[in-house]
N, C-alpha and C positions, 0 to 999 in steps of 0.2 A: 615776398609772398610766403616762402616757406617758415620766416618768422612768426608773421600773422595766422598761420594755419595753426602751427606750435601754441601762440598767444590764444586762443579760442578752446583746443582742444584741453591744454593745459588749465585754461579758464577756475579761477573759486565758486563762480557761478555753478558749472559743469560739475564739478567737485560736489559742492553741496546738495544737486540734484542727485546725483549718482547716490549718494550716500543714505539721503533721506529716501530713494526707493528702494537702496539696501535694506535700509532698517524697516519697513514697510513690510518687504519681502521675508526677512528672515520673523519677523514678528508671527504673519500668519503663517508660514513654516511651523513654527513650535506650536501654535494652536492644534493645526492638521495634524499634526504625528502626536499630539495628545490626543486627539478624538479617534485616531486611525492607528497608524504605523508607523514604526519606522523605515519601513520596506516600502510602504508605500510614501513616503515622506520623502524618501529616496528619487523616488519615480517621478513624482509630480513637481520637484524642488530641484531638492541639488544635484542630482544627475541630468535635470535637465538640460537642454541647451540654451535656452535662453539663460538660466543660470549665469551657465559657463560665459555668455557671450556678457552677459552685464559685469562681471567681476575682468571681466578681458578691456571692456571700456574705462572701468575705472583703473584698470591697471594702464590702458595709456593714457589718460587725464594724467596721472602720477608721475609717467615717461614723459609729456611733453610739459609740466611743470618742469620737469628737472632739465629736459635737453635748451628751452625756450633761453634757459640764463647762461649758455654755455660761451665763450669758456667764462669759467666759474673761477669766483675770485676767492684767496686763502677762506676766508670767513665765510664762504658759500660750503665749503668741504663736507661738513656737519650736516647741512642741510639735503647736498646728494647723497649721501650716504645714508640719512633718512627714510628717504622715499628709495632709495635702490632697495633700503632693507622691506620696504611696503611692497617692492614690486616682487623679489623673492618671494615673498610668504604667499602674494597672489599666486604666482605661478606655481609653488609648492602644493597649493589649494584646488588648482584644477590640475598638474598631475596627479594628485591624490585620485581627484574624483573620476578620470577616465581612463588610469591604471591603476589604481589600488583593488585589491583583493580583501573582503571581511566575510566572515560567514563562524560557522557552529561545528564543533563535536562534539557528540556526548558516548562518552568511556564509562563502559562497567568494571568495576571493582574486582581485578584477578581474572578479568573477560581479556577478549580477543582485542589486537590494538586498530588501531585506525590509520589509513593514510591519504585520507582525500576529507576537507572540510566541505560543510554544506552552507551555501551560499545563502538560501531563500530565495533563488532567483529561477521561476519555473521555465522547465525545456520542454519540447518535444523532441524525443531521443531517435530515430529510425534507423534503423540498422539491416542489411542482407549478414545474418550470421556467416552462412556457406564463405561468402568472401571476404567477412573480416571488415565490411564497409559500413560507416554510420557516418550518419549525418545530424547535426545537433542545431534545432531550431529554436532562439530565446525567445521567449513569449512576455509579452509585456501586458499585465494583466488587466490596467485599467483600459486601455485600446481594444485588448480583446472584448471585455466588459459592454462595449459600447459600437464595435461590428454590426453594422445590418443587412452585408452579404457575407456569400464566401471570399476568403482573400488566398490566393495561390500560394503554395510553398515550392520554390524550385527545388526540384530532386534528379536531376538531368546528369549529375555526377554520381546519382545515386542507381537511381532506375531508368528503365527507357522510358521517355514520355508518351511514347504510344501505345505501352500498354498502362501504364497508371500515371492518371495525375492526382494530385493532394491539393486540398482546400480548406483551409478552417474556419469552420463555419461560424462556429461558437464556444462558448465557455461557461461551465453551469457552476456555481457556486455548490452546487450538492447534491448530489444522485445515487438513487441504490439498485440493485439488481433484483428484477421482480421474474418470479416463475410464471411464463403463458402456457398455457395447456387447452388446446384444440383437439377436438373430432377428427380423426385422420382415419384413412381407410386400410389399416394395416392386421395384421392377426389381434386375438384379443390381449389387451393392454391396460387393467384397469386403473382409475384415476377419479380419487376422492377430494371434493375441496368441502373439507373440515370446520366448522365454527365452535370455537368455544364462550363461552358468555356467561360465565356465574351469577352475576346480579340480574339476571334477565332484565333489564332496563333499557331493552332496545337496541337494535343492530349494531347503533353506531363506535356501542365499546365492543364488540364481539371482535376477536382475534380467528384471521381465517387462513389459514396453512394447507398446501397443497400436500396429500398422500399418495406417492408413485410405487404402483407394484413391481415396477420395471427399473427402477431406480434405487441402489443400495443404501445411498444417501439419505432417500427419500422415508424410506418404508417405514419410519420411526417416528412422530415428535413426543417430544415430551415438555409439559407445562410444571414444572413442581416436580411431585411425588407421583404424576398421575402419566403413563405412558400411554401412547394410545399407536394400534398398528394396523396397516392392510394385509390381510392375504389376498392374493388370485386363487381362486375357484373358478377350474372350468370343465367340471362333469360334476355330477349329481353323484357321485358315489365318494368323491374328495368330498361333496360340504358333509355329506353324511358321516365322512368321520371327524371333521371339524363339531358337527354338532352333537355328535353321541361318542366318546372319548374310549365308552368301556373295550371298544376292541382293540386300544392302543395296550394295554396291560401286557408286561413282558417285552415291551417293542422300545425300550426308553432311546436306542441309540437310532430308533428310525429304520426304515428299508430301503437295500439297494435294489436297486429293478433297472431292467435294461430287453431292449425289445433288438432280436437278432433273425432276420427272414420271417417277419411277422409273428413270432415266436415271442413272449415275454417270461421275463425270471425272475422271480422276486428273491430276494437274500436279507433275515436280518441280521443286520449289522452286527450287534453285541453276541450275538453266534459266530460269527464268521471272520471276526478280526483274525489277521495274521495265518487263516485256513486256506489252505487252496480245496475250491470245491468243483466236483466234475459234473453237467449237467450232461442231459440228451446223451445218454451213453455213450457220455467219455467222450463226445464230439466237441464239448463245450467245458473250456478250464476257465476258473473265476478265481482272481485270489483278492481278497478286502485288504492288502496291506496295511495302510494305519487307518486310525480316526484320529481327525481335529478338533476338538470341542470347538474350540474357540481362533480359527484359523487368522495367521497374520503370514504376509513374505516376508522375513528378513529382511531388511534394506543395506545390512554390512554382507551377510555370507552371502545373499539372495535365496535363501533356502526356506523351504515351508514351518512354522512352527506355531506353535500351541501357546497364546500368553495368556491363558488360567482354563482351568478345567469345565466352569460353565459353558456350557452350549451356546452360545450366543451367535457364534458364526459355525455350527458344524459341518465338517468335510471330507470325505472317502479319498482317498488314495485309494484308485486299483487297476487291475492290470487282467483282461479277458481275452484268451485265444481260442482260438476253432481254426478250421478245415474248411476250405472256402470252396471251388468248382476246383474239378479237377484235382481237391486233396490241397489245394497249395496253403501252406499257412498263413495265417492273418491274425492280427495282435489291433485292441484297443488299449492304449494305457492313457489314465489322465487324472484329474481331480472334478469331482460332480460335486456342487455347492446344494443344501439342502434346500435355502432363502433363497438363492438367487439361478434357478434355474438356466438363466439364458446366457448365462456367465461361463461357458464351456472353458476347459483349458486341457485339451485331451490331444490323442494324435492317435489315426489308426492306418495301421498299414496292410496290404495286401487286399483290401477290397476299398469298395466304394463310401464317401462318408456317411450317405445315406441310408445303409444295409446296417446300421449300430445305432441306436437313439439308448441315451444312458438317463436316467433320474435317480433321485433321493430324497424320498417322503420320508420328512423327518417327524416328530411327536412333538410338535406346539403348542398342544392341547395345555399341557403342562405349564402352567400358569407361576412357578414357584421356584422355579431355577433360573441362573443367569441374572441378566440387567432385568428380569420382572421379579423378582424374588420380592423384595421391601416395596415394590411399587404397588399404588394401584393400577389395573392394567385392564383395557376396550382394547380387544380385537374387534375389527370392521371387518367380512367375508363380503366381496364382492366377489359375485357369480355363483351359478353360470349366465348368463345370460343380463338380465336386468336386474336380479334377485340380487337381496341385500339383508346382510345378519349380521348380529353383533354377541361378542361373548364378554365380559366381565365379571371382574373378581377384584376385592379386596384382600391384601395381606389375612391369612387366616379363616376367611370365607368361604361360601361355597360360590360356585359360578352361577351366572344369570346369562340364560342363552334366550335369542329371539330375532322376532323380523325387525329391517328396519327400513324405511319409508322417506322419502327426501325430505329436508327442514321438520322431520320428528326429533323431539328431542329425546335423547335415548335413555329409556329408566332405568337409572340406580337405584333402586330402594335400598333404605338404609343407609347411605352414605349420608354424610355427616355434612357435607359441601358439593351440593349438584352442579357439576359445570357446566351446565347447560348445552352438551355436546349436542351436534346435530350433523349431519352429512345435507351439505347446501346444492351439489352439483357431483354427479357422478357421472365420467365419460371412459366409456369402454375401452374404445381402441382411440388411447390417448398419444400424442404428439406434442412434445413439450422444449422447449426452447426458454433459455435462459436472456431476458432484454431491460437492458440499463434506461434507466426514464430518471429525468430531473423530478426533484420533491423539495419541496421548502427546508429548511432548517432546522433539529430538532435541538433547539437552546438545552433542553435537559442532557443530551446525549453527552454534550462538551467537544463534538466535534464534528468534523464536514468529510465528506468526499466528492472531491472537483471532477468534473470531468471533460472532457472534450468534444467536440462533435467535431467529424471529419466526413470532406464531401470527396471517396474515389470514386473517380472515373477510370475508362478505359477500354481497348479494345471492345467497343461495343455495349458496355455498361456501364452504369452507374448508380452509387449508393450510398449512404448515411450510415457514419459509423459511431460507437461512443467510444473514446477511450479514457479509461478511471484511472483518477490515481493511483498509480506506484503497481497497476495491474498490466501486463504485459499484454497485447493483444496482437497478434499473429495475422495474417493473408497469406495466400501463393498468387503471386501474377503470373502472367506470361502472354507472350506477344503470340506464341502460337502456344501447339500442344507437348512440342520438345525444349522449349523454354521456359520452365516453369521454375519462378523466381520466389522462394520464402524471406517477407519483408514483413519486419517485429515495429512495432512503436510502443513507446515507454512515453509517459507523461509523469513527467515526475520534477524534483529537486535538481537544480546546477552542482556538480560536484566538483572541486578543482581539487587534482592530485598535489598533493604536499613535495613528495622527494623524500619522506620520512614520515614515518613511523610513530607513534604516539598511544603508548599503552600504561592503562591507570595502577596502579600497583598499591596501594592504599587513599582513602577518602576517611578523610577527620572532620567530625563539627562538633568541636568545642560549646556549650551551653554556658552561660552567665550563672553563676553560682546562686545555687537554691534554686533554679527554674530550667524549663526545657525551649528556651530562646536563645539559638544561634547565638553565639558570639563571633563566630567566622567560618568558613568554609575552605577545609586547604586539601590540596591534592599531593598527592608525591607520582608522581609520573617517569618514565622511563620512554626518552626520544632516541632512536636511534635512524643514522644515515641509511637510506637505502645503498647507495652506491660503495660506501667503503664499510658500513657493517657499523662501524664505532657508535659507542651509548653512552648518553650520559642520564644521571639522575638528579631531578630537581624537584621542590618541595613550591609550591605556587599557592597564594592564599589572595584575598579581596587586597587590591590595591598594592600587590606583589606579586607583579608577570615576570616571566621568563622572555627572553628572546631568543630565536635560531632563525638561520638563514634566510633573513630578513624578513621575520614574523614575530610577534608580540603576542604571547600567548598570557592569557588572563583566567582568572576564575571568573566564571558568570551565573553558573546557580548547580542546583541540584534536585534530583528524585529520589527515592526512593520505590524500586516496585519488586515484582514479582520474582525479578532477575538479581536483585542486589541493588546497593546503593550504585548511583548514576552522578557522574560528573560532568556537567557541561562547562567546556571552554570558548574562549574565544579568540580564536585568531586573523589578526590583523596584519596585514603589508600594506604598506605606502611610499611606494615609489616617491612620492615627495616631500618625506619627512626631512633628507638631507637640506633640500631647498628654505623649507620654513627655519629650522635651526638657523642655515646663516645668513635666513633672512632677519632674523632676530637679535643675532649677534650686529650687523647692520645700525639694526636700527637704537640696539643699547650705545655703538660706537658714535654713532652722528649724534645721540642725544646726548654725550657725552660731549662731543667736540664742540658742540651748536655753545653748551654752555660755558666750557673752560679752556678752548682755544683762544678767546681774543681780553684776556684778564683785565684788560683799559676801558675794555667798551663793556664791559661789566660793571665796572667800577664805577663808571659817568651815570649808568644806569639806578646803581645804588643810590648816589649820591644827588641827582636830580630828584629821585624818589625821598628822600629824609627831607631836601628843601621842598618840597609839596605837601608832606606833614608839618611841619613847622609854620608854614604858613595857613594851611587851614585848622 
């Protein structure tokens, strides 16, 4: 019986099937990953399991050809050695495929080095930072692709399950982030959505951009040469100097004004820099320490500084004491932003925070310094109330002031290209929220942003989330109110750490004489061990890789951008390359032995073959 089992599986029949849905299989394999990927060629193929399990049958077709004839006589030797060396390379071929390691790095020229390659294989990363905890979810993209519910992600070693559970819902091939802005019932807030449209040919080319008074990001766009900006207006005696300019003369650094027990003080600036000035007899010390034109933080000292002298961000440095009840001293110091009012960074001590309201009406009017110098430039003035103006000016011009009226287009006269500006929707006390929504593809762009949709739950709730590529997005959970847990997710690329270091230190490409066509592409690189330090240096070109510890590093292309030339490599482990080598040496030996082991039955061979010619 065990012979007969052997005789069947062993079978030429079995064999020849196995073989022809090989070639079947591998046939439309290279079609797919011609029309698609290799990544995904990957996925649907040879990563597969049924793959795996059809090359695992023909490897024992192969093993019970060989055992069926046992014990094997001299002249049989060649022939197990054969197929042992077919069944090594088999098995070499799925060690390969369900331990090997392939993926990407790309090295900048005299940049920073690398020590983790990128796979192409997308994860969901989640991580509690506070404890150092993550958990790493592999996503398999055509499965995801084709999900019609949620499907649960265990995170039981991650987080409590009673207060969040995780669900992936779906997988967007391309999503952008779009600004909502709502009516909300808050102080006033105003909030322009802007349409530009040159060729007046109908809405549907018109470019339509949210303007946020409340928003520093916001307060500006600009198309071209053409800036366009919101102020907030909220009294009638602010737009009156917005629209009549002449009582700014002499004021170019703007005023400081500050309201102290209903009391207000104006101070201008360009008088008072570096003055200490005493108001209310000597009750009230003021000193304007600096100005900022153009205010930035430090990011190395963390200290306030100035990076160019136009105004563009102007800001007071000061420092105001008085005599509070009872005499006791009281100190306001801080910085008051002129554009961005609500932006406090102050601290006042000995009274209340309410009893000090600081401002700094600065001169905007001023159409000719800063980032509006070479521009053309629409100021929008929203407020007070529902009232709406606009100022413009070209480089060299005088300005055009007026009303402006929702879906009016705003006249330029004399401009040479009317952009067809219009203000489409104006909302006062706005309320705005940044929300990711899937969008088709934009083939010109040259490229995507994936996203995720996630379904948490939890202690009582439940909610749709998006997470974007390679964009980090943050929760706090908690089971109660003294448990509150900060849990990050990353949607992004599989990284697997090297153990070394790999940094490019020159990129050469050779041209073919008299033209600007590649001849090669070579890197000189510098790999060094993380654990003992040692470096070595090697020159890698097309079809001359390198190896280290147990990786085959190759040249695979290159860029050129913004940062310097860019070298990508490729690195390769396979645990089963030892296997294929001797399975291959194998099978050169049996086909060796198959023929010049038995030199007599060669010979009858020959010579039975010459009297078959002879006679035909």
């Amino acid at each position: 019986m065990y012979k007969n089992l052997l005789r069947h599986l062993g079978s030429l029949r079995l064999a020849v099937i196995l073989l022809a849905v090989l070639s079947v299989v591998l046939i439309w394999a290279t079609f797919y990953e011609a029309h698609t990927s290799t990544e995904s060629a990957v996925y649907a193929f040879y990563g597969s399991w049924w793959f795996c399990a059809l090359l695992m049958l023909l490897g024992l077709n192969i093993a019970s050809a060989t055992l069926v004839r046992f014990p094997w006589k001299r002249s049989q030797y060649g022939f197990v050695l054969t197929h042992s060396g077919i069944l090594f390379i088999l098995l070499g071929a799925v060690v390969g495929l369900l331990g090997g390691r392939e993926g990407y790095i790309t090295l900048i020229e005299n940049g920073n080095s690398v020590d983790s390659l990128t796979t192409g294989n997308e994860i969901l990363q989640i991580e509690r930072p506070e404890d150092k905890l993550s958990l790493r979810v592999p996503l398999n993209v055509r499965k995801l692709n084709a999900i019609d519910h949620p499907v649960p992600i265990q995170t039981s070693k991650l987080v409590d399950t009673d207060s969040l559970q995780i669900s992936l819902v779906k997988r967007y091939v391309n999503t952008e982030e779009r600004l909502i802005v709502n009516e909300g019932y808050g102080e006033f807030n105003p909030a322009l959505l802007v349409s530009l449209n040159p060729q007046l040919d109908g809405e549907e080319n018109a470019i339509k951009e949210w303007l946020l008074s409340g928003d520093p990001e916001r307060q500006i766009m600009q198309i071209g040469p053409l800036l366009i900006r919101i102020f907030k207006v909220d009294s009638e005696e602010k737009l009156k100097k917005f629209l009549d300019p002449s009582n700014q003369n002499g004021k170019e650094k703007g005023i400081f004004s500050f309201v102290l027990e209903g009391n207000q003080f104006d101070l201008p600036v360009q008088e008072n820099i570096g003055k200490v000035v005493r108001l209310a007899d000597d009750k009230i010390s003021v000193e304007l320490k600096e100005y900022f034109p153009d205010f930035r933080m430090d990011t190395e000292s963390g200290k306030p500084v100035t990076v160019s002298q136009d105004p563009n961000n102007p800001v007071v440095y000061y420092e105001v004491t008085w005599k509070g009840e009872s005499d006791s001293p009281c100190k306001a110091v801080g910085f008051v932003f002129a554009d961005y009012p609500d932006l406090g960074m102050n601290r006042i001590e000995g009274a209340d925070t309410d009893s000090f309201v600081v401002s700094y009406d600065f001169n905007r009017l001023d159409m000719d310094v800063g980032i509006f110098a070479e521009s053309s430039v629409v100021y929008l003035i929203a407020g007070p109330g529902e009232q709406l103006h606009y100022i413009s000016r070209r480089p060299g011009e005088t300005r055009q002031v007026g009303v402006l009226t929702l879906n009016q287009i705003v006249p330029l006269g004399g401009w040479k290209m009317n952009p067809g500006l219009s203000v489409v929707r104006y909302v006062q006390s706005a309320e705005s929220k940044n929300q990711i929504v899937p969008v088709p593809i934009d083939e010109s762009m040259g490229f995507s942003r994936p996203a995720l949709e996630l379904k948490l739950s939890g202690s009582g709730y439940s909610t749709n989330v998006f997470v974007q590529w390679n964009r980090p997005f943050e929760i706090i959970t908690a089971a109660n109110t003294d448990s509150k847990v900060p849990v990050t997710f990353l949607y992004t690329d599989e990284k697997i750490p090297l153990g070394f270091n790999i940094r490019l230190l020159k990129f050469n490409m050779p041209t073919f004489e008299g033209t600007d066509m590649p001849a090669s592409y070579e890197s000189l690189i510098r790999v060094t061990n993380k654990k003992t330090g040692e470096a070595l240096e090697r020159k890698i070109w097309m079809n001359h890789p390198m190896s280290y510890q147990g990786y085959r590093i190759s040249q695979s292309g290159y860029s050129i951008g913004m940062q310097g030339r860019q070298s990508t490599l490729q690195l390769l482990a396979d645990p089963g390359s030892w296997l294929k080598w001797l399975g291959s040496i194998l099978m050169i030996l049996g086909i060796t032995l198959m023929y010049f082991w038995n030199p007599s039955e060669r010979k009858k061979i020959i010579i039975n073959s010459d009297i078959e010619n002879e006679e035909s």
